[in-house]
N, C-alpha and C positions, 0 to 999 in steps of 0.2 A: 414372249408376251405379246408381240404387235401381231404375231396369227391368232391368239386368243381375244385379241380387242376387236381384232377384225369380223370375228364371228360371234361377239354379242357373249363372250364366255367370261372375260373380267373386263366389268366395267365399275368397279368400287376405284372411287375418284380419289381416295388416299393412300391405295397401292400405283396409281397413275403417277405420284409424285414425286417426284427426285430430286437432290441436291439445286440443281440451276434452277429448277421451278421454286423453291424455296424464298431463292435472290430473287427471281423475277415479285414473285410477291412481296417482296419487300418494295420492291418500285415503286410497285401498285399503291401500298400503302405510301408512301412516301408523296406520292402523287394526289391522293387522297388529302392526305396531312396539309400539305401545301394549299389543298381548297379550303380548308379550313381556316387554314390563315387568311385567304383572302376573303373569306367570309367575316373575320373581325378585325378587317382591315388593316392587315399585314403583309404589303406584299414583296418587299424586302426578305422576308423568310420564306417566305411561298418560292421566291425564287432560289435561295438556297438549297432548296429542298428540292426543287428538278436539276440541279449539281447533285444532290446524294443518288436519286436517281439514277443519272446518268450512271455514276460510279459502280451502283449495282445492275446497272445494267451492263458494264462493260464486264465484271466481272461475272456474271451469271455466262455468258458466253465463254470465256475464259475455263470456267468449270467445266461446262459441257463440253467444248473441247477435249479438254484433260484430263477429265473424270470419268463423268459419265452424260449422255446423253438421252432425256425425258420424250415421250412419244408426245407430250402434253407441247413442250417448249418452244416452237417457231409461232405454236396460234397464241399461248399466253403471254408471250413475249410478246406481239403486235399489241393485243389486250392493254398489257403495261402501256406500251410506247403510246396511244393515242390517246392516254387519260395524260401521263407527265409530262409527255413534249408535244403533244396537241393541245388537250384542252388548257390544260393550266398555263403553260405561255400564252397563246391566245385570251385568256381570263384576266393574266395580267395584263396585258398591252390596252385590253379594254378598261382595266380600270383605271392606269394612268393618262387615257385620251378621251374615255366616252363620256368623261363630267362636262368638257367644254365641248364635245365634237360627236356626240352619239351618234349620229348616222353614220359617218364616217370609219367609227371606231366598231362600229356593227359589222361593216360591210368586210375589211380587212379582217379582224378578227374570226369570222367567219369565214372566208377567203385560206386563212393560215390552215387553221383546222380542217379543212375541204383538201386543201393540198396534201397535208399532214398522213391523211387518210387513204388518199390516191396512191401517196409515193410504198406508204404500208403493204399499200392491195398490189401494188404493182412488184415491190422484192418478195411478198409473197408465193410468185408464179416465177422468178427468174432465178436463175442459177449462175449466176456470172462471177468470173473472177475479180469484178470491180461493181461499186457500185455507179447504179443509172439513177443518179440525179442525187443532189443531197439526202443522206441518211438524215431522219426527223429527230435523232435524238444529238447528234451537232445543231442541226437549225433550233430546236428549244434550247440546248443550252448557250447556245449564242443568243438567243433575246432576250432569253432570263438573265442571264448578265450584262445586255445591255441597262436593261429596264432595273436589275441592282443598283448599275454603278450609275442610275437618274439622280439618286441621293445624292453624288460626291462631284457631280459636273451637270452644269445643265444643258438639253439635249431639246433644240424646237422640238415640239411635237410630230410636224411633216416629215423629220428625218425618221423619227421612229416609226410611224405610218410607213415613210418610203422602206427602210429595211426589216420591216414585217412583208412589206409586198417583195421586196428581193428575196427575202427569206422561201418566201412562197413560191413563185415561181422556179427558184433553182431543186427545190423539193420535186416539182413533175416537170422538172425539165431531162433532157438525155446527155447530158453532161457525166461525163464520167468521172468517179470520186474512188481514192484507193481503199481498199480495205488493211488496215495497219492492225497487222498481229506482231510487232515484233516488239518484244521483250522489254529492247533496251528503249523506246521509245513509250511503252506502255507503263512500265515503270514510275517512273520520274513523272508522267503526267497525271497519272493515278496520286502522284505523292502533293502534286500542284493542288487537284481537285479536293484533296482530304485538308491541307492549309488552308484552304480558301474557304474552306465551311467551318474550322476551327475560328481562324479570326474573326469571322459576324458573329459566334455564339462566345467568342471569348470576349470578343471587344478590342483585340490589337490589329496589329497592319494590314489595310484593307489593300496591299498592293499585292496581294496573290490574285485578287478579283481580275486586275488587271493585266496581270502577267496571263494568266489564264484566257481573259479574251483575246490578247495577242495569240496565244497557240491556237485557240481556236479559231481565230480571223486568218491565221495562216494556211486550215485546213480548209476551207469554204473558199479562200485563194488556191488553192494546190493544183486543182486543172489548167492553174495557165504555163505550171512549170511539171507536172506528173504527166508520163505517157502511161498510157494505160495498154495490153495487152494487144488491141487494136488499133493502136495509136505509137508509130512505128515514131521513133527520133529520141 
């Protein structure tokens, strides 16, 4: 098929689509969803919903892997990833700081998104056995959970300003982050991620939210204890 797309002979855009493209559009939509919410002032669920995200996006790759693989899937995948873990975390951080602080909450949030977008364009073009600089679908789902769990503790506003700007920075920075396909780890946090979106829409124990940012506060921690391929010790 990819010598026939290649010369303009199938380009009907519903024979292009496969299984992972499927997921990846579910992202999309869910990313979508999430604007919505914060469009009628929910953003509690808006962050939720870049956790469902994530989820289909971890498994949309997971497919492709083991299934099959879409000629569509690395550009719709980016697609996905800068509406759910660019704009709408950025969307939230703006609406929990830009009532008191709009200039401020302009500049950073704009800042996240700009990053969000570089770190995108830049694993686009590299082929590495690790990644170079925070993946943007950990750095969204680390805000979006911080900015969750603002309901259940309260959080200055400057610290969230500052770890939206850390967020940012480690996004187009050359730091190197592992890329975790193994099973028995992917598992059980897939199973954290699907708890954690149950309890806000059931209403029971909000301590998966937290359990969950510890794992993922672990993983934004990991290069100071991960060698990476070029990073001998």
């Amino acid at each position: 098929m990819n010598e026939r797309i290649r010369d303009g002979t199938d380009l009907n855009i519903l024979r292009l689509v496969r299984l992972p493209d499927l997921i990846t559009i579910l992202n999309v939509l869910f990313g979508f969803t999430a604007i919505l919410y914060l469009l009628n002032g929910d953003p509690s669920s808006a962050a939720i919903l870049v956790l469902a995200a994530a989820l289909a996006d971890g498994v949309d790759g997971a497919v492709a892997r083991r299934v099959e693989l879409g000629v569509m899937g690395e550009h719709l995948d980016s697609f996905a990833d800068v509406i759910s873990f660019g704009v709408v975390p950025a969307l939230i951080y703006y609406m929990m700081v830009g009532t008191d602080h709009h200039t401020v909450a302009c500049v950073f949030s704009a800042a996240y998104l700009v990053c969000g977008v570089l770190r995108l364009s830049r694993f686009g073009i590299l082929d590495d056995d690790e990644f170079r600089g925070l993946p943007i679908t950990a750095a969204g789902t680390f805000a979006a959970l911080l900015l969750y769990l603002i309901n259940y503790i309260y959080y200055p506003q400057y610290v969230i300003t500052g770890v939206i700007a850390g967020l940012s920075v480690l996004m187009v920075s050359n730091i190197p982050y592992p890329k975790i396909r193994s099973v028995k780890i992917l598992v059980p946090l897939a199973v954290v991620f699907v708890l954690t979106i149950l309890a806000h829409y059931g209403g029971f124990c909000d301590w998966f939210a937290w359990i969950l940012t510890g794992l993922v506060g672990c993983y934004l921690l990991s290069p100071l204890v991960w060698h990476g391929p070029d990073h001998p010790g």
